[in-house]
C-alpha positions in Angstrom: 5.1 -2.2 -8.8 6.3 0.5 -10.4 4.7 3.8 -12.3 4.6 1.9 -15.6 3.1 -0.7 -14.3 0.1 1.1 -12.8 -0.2 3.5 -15.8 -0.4 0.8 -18.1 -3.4 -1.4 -15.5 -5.6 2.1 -15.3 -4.8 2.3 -19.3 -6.3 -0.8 -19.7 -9.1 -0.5 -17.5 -10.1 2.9 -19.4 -10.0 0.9 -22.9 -12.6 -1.6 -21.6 -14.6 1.1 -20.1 -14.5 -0.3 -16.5 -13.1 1.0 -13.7 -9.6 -0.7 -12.5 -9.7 -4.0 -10.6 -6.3 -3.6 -9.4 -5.6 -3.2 -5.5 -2.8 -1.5 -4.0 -1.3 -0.4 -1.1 1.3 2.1 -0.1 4.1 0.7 2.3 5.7 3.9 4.3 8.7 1.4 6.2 9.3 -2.2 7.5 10.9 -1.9 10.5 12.7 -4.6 13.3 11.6 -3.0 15.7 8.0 -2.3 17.0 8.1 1.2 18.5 10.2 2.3 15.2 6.7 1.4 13.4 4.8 2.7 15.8 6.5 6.2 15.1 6.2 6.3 11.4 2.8 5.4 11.7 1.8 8.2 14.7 4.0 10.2 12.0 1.5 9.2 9.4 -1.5 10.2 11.5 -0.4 13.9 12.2 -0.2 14.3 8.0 -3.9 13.3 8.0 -3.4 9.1 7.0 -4.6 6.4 8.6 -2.4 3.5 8.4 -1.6 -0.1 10.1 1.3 -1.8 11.3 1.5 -5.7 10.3 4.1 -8.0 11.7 5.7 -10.2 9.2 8.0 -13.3 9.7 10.6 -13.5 7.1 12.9 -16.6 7.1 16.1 -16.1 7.9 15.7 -12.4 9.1 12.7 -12.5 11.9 10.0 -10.8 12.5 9.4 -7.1 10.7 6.7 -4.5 11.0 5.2 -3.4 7.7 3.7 0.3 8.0 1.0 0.2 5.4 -1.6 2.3 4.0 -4.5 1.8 1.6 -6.1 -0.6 0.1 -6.2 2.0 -3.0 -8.1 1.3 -6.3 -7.1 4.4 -8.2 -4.1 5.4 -9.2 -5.0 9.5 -8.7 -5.2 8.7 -5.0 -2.2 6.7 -4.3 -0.1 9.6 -6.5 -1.6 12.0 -4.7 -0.8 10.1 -1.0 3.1 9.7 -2.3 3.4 13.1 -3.3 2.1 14.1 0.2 4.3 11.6 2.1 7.2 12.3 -0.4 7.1 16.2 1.0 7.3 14.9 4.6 10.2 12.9 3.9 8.4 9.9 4.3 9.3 6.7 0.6 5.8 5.0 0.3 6.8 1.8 -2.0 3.7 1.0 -4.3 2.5 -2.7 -3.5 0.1 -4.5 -5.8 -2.1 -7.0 -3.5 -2.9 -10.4 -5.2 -6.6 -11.2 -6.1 -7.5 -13.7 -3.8 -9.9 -15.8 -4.9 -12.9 -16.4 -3.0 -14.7 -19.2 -1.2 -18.3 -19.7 -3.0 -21.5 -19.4 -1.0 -22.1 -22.1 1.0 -26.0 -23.6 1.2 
């Protein structure tokens, strides 16, 4: 997702006078290698963030750890997380997380 992207959602949510519907998350690395995720994310804990590590299987390249933070609704907060992981060396890649539609209530 880039800036454009989000400026453009929180635009639109303004217009219709609702707060933005849009999830994101923040992804800090994707690493092969556990303990390199593990790092990144005790990294991420001494800068005040709390983030997870979530093991992917991509074909034809294995199994990666994602180091992710959020979910994040506004688009203040996740400048203001970037900007602090930016200073600390740490690229956090914007990631837009899919609506996933929801079972109805069962009787």
């Amino acid at each position: 997702v880039t800036e454009q992207q989000m400026k453009q959602a929180a635009q639109a949510a303004a217009k219709a006078g609702a707060p933005s519907k849009d999830t994101y998350i923040l992804q800090a690395g994707a690493f092969q290698n556990p303990a390199d995720a593990d790092n990144l994310k005790a990294k991420l804990a001494l800068l005040g963030q709390e983030s997870s590590v979530e093991p992917t299987n991509l074909p034809d390249k294995g199994v990666w750890y994602r180091v992710r933070l959020g979910p994040y609704t506004s688009v203040d907060e996740i400048n203001r997380v970037r900007l602090q992981l930016a200073q600390n060396g740490v690229d956090a890649s914007v990631v837009k997380i899919k609506d996933v539609p929801r079972d109805p209530p069962k009787n």
